[in-house]
C-alpha positions, 0 to 999 in steps of 0.5 A, spaced: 442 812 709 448 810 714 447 809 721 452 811 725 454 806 731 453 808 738 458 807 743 457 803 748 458 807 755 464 803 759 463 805 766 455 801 766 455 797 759 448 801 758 446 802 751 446 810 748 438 811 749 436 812 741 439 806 740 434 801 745 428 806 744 428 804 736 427 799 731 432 801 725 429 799 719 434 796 714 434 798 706 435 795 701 431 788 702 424 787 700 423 783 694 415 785 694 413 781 687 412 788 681 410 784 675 404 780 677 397 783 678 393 782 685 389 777 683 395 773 681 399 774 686 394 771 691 394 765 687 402 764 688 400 764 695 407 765 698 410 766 704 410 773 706 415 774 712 417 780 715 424 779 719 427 782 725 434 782 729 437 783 735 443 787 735 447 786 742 455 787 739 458 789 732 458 794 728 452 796 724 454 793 718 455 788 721 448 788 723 445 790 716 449 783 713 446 778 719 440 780 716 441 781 709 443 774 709 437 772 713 433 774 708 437 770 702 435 764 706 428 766 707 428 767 700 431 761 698 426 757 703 422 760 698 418 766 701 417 773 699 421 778 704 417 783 706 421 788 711 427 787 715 428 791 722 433 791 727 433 792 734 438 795 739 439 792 745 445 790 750 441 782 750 435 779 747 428 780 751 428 773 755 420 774 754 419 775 747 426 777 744 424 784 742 421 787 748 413 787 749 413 794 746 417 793 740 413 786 739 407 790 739 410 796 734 412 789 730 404 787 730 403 793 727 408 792 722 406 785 719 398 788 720 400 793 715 405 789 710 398 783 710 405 778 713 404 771 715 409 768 717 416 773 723 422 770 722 428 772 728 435 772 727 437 767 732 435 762 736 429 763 740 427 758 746 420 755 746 418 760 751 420 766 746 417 763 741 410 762 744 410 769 748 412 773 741 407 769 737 401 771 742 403 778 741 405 778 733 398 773 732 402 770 726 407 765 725 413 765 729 420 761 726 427 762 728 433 763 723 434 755 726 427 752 724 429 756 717 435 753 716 432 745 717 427 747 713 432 750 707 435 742 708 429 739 708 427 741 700 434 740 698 435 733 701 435 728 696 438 721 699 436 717 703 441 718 708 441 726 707 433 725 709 434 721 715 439 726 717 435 733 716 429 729 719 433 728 726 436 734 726 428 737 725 425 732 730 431 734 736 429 741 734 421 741 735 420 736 740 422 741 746 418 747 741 412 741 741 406 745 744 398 745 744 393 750 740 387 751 744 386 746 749 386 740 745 393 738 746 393 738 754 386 733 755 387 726 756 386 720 752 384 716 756 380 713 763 372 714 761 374 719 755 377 713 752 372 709 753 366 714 749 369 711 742 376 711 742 377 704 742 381 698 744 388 701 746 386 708 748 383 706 754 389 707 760 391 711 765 391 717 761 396 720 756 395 728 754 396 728 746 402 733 747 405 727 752 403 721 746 406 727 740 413 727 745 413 719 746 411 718 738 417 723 736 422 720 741 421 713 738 422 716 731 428 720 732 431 712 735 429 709 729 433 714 724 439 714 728 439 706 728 437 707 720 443 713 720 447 708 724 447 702 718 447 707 713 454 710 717 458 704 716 456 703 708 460 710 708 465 708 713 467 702 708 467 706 702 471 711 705 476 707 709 477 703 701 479 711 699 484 711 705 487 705 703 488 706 696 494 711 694 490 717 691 490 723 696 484 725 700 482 732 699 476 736 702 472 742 699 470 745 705 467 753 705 461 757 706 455 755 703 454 758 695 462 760 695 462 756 689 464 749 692 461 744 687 464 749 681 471 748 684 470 740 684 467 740 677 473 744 675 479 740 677 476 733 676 471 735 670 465 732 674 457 734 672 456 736 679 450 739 680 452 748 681 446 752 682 447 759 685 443 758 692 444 757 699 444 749 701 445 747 694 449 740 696 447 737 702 450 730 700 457 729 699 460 728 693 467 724 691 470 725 685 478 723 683 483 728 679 489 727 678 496 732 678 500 735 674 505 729 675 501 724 675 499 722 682 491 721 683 487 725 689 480 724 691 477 730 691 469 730 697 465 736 695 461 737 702 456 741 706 456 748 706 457 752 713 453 758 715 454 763 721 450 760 726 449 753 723 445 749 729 448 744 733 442 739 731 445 740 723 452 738 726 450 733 730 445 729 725 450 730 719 456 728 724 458 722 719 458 727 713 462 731 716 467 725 718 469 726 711 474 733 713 477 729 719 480 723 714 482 729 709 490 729 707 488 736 705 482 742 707 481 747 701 477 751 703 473 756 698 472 763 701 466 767 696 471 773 693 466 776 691 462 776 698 461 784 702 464 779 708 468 774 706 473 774 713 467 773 717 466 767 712 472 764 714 472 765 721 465 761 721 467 755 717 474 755 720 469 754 727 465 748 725 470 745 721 474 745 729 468 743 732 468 737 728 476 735 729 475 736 736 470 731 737 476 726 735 482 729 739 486 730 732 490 736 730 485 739 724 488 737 717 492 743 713 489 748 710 489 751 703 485 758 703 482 758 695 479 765 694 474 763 689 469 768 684 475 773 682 471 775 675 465 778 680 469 781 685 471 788 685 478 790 683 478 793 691 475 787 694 480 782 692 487 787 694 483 787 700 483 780 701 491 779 698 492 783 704 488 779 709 490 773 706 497 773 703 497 764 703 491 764 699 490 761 691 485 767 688 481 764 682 475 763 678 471 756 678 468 760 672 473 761 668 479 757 669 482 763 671 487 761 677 486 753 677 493 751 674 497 755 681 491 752 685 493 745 682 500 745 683 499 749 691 496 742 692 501 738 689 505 742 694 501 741 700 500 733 699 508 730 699 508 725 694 508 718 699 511 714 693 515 714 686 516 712 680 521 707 679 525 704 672 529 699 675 533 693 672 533 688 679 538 681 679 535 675 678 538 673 685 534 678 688 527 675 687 526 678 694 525 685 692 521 683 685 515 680 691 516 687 694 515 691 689 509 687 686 507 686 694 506 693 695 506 697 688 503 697 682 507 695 676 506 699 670 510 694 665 514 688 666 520 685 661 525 680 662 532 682 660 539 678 660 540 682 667 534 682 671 527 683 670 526 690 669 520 693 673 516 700 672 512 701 677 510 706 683 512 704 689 512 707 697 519 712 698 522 707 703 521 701 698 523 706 691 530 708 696 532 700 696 531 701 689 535 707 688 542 701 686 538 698 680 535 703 677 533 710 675 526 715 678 
């Protein structure tokens, strides 16, 4: 069933009446369980969602694929997708998102799917959050909490631990609230005194107040531990920058095939898993080009539309990896049903990130990946969206020799390969060269001493007399 999309009215701005009056259901993805019984069922004990989303600007296919996506993340949280609704409206309700009515029709909804838990499509303040949960009587997230979630499972250092946790905790404290009465009594005067125990006696603290202060202390512990472990990252990369090897940053929408680009160019066994938030930590991997020059290639965090401020932030020192590179390749999923939009969303961070530095973002190489699973309509679509791209397949290989060599053009050679036989008389140059190149081979003969080495431009053209390139 197509929707068609209903004009906005000039004059007031006001919505076309059915639209505002219905929550639209969106075909195509539950993904209820069919091959388990009932009592099996129950033992798996899944989360079973039901997904909303405010529709405010855009089209309707525009509105389908916000939630299409919402629900690949629900799933890759590991829940089960009951049913996605979409409400028109010209901005959410600031009271409960949908509107108090249409919170009801949703409590009908979850009561007759048995969900347990109501993610939204945005990010709801703490007050929507408890206005729409007092109305659905189930747990409510947001797309936000969702996406922390998603980057707590997959986080495997250390770093990327501390990382998500601070993000978690900047996004729960100001959502921190009681469940009955419990966490608005106090601790201390005369209640303290029936038991607490030394150092619970005082002027009196509720327990949301001391769960505040508690996660406070622990958010400036990770940052101080986040910190430490920065400058470690620091140094290893400030080592990179100072050798000769090029940097080159993979950067792309999460599950565009970035860890499989990196695998394929330098033959890395990095881990590739068809999910979203697959690679959390950065990877750097070397590779060298068809002329003989190294690169290092860093495999870092996916993007999504929407990514939460607080995941930028805590993940900040990781990012840093894009504002060194010489070189920005950014994968594009070619098999996606919007991959412009992909596009404009990583481009997006990546100059919320640059921007924190004042620097001009570094050059972009647009790589259309997964070209053996796009339609043959999909990918002219794109040649013509996207006439500087490199279109290939991590999969098969197809498309890699133009991606290298596109590469090799983009980053210009910042030294060359020089044969050259220097005057003894000339020790001067000899001490350069061993000073700021790396000698390959030395020998000795009648006319001088016979050097191949690659060396800087400026040095190679002092050269240029004694020798060949």
């Amino acid at each position: 069933m197509t929707h068609p999309e209903h004009p906005v009215t000039p004059s007031t701005g006001e919505l076309a009446l059915e639209d505002r009056a219905s929550l639209r259901r969106v075909a195509g993805l539950s993904t209820e369980l069919t091959d388990v019984t009932e009592v099996e069922y129950r033992q798996l004990r899944l989360e079973r969602v039901v997904l909303v989303g405010v529709w405010t600007e855009g089209s309707a296919a525009d509105a389908d694929a916000s939630l299409t996506e919402l629900a690949a993340l629900a799933e890759t949280a590991g829940s089960e997708v009951l049913e996605g609704l979409v409400q028109r409206r010209d901005k959410p309700d600031p009271s409960t998102y949908i509107g108090s009515g249409k919170a009801q029709e949703l409590r009908e909804i979850v009561l007759a799917t048995g969900a347990d838990t109501v993610i939204c499509d945005g990010e709801l303040s703490p007050a929507q959050l408890n206005s729409l949960e007092k109305v659905v009587k189930v747990k409510v997230i947001d797309r936000t909490a969702l996406i922390l979630d998603i980057f707590a499972q997959h986080a495997t250092s250390r770093e990327g631990k501390a990382q998500v946790s601070l993000a978690q905790m900047e996004y729960m404290l100001p959502r921190l609230r009681g469940w009955g009465e419990s966490m608005s009594r106090q601790a201390g005067g005369r209640a303290g005194g029936a038991g607490g125990g030394v150092g619970t006696r005082g002027p009196g603290e509720t327990k949301i107040e001391t769960d505040r202060r508690r996660i406070r202390e622990r958010m400036s512990k990770l940052r101080r531990e986040i910190r430490e472990m920065k400058k470690i990252r620091d140094t290893q990369r400030s080592r990179r920058l100072s050798s000769d090897a090029a940097s080159v940053a993979i950067v792309g929408y999460t599950n565009a095939g970035k860890s499989s680009l990196l695998n394929a160019l330098t033959g890395a066994g990095v881990l590739v898993e068809n999910a979203l938030f697959a690679t959390l930590e950065p990877t750097t991997r070397r590779g060298e080009f068809d002329d003989g020059r190294p690169f290092v290639l860093t495999d870092t965090v996916g993007f999504v539309r929407h990514l939460p401020t607080q995941l930028v932030e805590a993940f900040r020192s990781t990012l840093e990896e894009v504002v060194d590179a010489d070189l920005l390749v950014h994968v594009v999923d070619g098999s996606d049903e919007h991959p412009l939009a992909q596009v404009n969303a990583v481009r997006q961070v990546v100059n919320d990130v640059v921007a924190e530095y004042d620097i001009a973002p570094p050059p972009e190489l647009l790589v259309v990946n997964k070209i053996d699973a796009a339609t043959d309509l999909g990918l002219a679509a794109l040649r013509r969206a996207l006439p500087d791209a490199v279109f290939v397949s991590a999969q098969t290989g197809d498309g890699l020799d133009r991606l290298r060599a596109r590469m090799a053009e983009m980053i210009p050679p910042t030294d060359a390969t020089v044969d050259v036989t220097i005057p003894y008389d000339r020790g001067d140059l000899v001490a350069r060269v061993h000073a700021d190149g790396r000698v390959d081979a030395t020998e000795h003969t009648a006319e001088g001493t016979r050097i191949k080495a690659r060396v800087p431009m400026a040095l190679a053209a002092s050269l240029d007399e004694f020798g060949t390139f």
